[in-house]
C-alpha positions, -999 to 999 in steps of 0.1 A, spaced: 563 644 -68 569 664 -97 605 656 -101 603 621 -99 575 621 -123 602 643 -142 633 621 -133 608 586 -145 598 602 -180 635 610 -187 645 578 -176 619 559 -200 627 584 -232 668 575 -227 658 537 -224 641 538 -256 668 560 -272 696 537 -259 669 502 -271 666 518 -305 702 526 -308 712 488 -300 683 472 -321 690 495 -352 711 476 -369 693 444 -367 663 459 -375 669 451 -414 668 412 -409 644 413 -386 617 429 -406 631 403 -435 623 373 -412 591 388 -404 577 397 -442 587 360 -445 567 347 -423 539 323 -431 511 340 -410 520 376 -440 502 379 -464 493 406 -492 456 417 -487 435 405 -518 425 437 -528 462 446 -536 472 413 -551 443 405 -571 434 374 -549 445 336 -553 446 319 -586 412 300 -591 421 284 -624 441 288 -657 434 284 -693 469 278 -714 470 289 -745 497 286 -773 517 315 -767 502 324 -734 482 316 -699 451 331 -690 450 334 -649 415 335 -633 418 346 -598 394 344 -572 366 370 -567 377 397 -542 351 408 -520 372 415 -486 372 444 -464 385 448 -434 357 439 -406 329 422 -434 324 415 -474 323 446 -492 289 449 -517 313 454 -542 341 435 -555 364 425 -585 382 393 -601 413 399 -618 426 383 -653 460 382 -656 478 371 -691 508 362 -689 537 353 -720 537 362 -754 508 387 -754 484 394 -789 478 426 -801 440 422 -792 429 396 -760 398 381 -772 384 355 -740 354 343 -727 352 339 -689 333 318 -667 349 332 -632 326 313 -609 334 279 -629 292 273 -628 292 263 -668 276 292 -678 294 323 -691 296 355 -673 317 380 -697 334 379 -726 364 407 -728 387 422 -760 414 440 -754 438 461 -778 469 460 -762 480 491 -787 456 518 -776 450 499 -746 411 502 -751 391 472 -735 353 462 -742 334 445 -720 299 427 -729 285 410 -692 260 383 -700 258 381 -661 240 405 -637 264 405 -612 295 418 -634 295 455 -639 319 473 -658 362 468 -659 385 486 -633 416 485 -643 431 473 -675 471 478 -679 504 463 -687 522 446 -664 554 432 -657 541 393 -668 518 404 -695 487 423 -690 461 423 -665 424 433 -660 404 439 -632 363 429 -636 338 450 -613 315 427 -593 281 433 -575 278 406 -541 
């Protein structure tokens, strides 16, 4: 019993060595084809979320994106949106933000894009304080702290 045992778990270990070897090289596309899929998508938390709304500007666009709350059973009790300016960026972001689209205000935000200091001031009870606030690639982009 023990050597077929023996003989079946060699067996199984060269099939997958000799199916590895075969599918390596295609490997490459096949991942490419997959990330390219409709069903993938980047979680929310890592891409900010979708855009909600914009606000154009003269020498740039302001993008709101939805409020990210996600985790990965359930809504987390904390959350963020992002603010993403993109084009011709000031030296200080001055912008007053309605994220939820409700008419009222929820936080205004200036930020020197010099020393990279921002300022906050929540007129809502549900913002909290900023994450992240850094250059980008596009522009410049700010993460808001949220309370569910």
């Amino acid at each position: 019993m023990k050597k077929i045992r023996k003989l079946a778990g060699i067996t199984w270990a060269f099939a997958g060595l000799l199916l590895i070897v075969i599918l390596f090289p295609g490997l490459t596309g096949l991942s490419g084809l997959l990330a390219e899929a409709p069903f993938m998508k980047i979680h929310p938390r890592y891409s900010g979320g979708e855009k909600a709304y914009e606000i154009v500007r003269d020498h740039y666009t302001l993008e709101i994106r939805k409020p990210v709350f996600m985790g990965l059973v359930k809504d987390r009790k904390e959350g963020f949106v992002q603010l993403d300016w993109r084009g011709q960026i000031p030296g200080v972001i001055n912008d007053t933000i309605d994220y939820d689209r409700d008419g009222v205000s929820d936080f205004s935000i200036s930020v020197d894009t010099a020393s990279n200091d921002t300022v906050l001031r929540s007129y809502n009870e549900k913002v909290e304080s900023t994450g992240i606030s850094t250059r980008t690639s596009y522009g410049w982009a700010v993460r808001v702290n949220l309370k569910n």
